[in-house]
N, C-alpha and C positions, 0 to 999 in steps of 0.2 A: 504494500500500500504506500502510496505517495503521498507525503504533505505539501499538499495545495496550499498552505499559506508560507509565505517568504516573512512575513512581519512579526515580529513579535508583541502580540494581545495582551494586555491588560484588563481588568474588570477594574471598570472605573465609574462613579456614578457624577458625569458633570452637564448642566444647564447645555444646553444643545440649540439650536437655533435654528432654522431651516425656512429659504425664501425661493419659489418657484415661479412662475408663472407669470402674469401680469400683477396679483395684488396678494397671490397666498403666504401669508408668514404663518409659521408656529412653533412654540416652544416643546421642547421634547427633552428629556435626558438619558445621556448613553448608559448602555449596561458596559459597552468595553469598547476599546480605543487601540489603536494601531496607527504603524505610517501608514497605513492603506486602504483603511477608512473605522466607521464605524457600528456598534449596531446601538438604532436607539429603541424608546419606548415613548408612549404619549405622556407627555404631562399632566394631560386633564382627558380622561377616560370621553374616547368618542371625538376626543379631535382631530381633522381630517388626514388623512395618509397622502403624499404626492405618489402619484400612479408608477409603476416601475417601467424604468427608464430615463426620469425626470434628470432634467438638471436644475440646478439650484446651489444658492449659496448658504456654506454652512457656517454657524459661528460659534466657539467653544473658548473658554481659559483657560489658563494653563498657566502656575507659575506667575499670577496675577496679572497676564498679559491676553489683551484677546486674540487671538489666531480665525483669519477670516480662509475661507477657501471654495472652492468647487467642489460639487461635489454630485456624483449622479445614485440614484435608486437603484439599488442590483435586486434585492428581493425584499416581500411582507413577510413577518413574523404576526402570529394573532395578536399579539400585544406594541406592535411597532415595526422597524422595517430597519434593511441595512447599507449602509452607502459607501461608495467606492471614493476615496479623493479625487479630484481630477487633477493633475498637470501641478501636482506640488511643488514648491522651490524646494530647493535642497536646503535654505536655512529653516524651511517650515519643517519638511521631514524630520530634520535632524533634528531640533526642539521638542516636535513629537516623542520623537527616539529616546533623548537625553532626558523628557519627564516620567516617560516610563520606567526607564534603568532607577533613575533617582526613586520613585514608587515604591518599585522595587527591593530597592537595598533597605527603604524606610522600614518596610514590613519585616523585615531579617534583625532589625535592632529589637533583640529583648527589653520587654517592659518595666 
């Protein structure tokens, strides 16, 4: 068996932002985060999903800084849906990359 994903995932619960179409915005938060995209969930039970496919801009923090991006619909989950980044810079990826490592090691420091 082959792993399909190149990125390394984190399960992370952050404010998610997602703008389609001509006037659709809404708020969602992720369950987990990669350079390569990631999967959210509704904020407010019942608010609308952008169709798969979409493109749209996504908005998240990180490290108190907001990180804006592209980003398109790959698939629905019944409680949300999962998005691919589109055309990342390498200083975003790699911020990405760097808040996960950091995550990471946080959770390794005994209490």
């Amino acid at each position: 068996m082959e792993n399909r994903r190149a990125d390394v995932r984190l399960r992370a619960s952050l404010r998610f932002t997602f703008a389609w179409g001509e006037d659709s915005f809404e708020l969602y938060r992720t369950l987990d985060l990669s350079a390569g995209g990631a999967r959210v969930v509704h904020h407010v039970l019942g608010s609308p999903l952008p169709a798969v496919g979409i493109e749209g801009e996504c908005a998240f923090v990180l490290d108190g800084q907001e990180l804006r991006a592209l980003a398109r619909v790959i698939r629905h989950h019944p409680d949300g849906f999962v998005v691919r980044f589109v055309e990342l810079t390498q200083p975003q990826e790699s911020r990405i990359v760097a808040w996960i490592f950091r995550q990471e090691a946080l959770s390794k420091i005994p209490a």
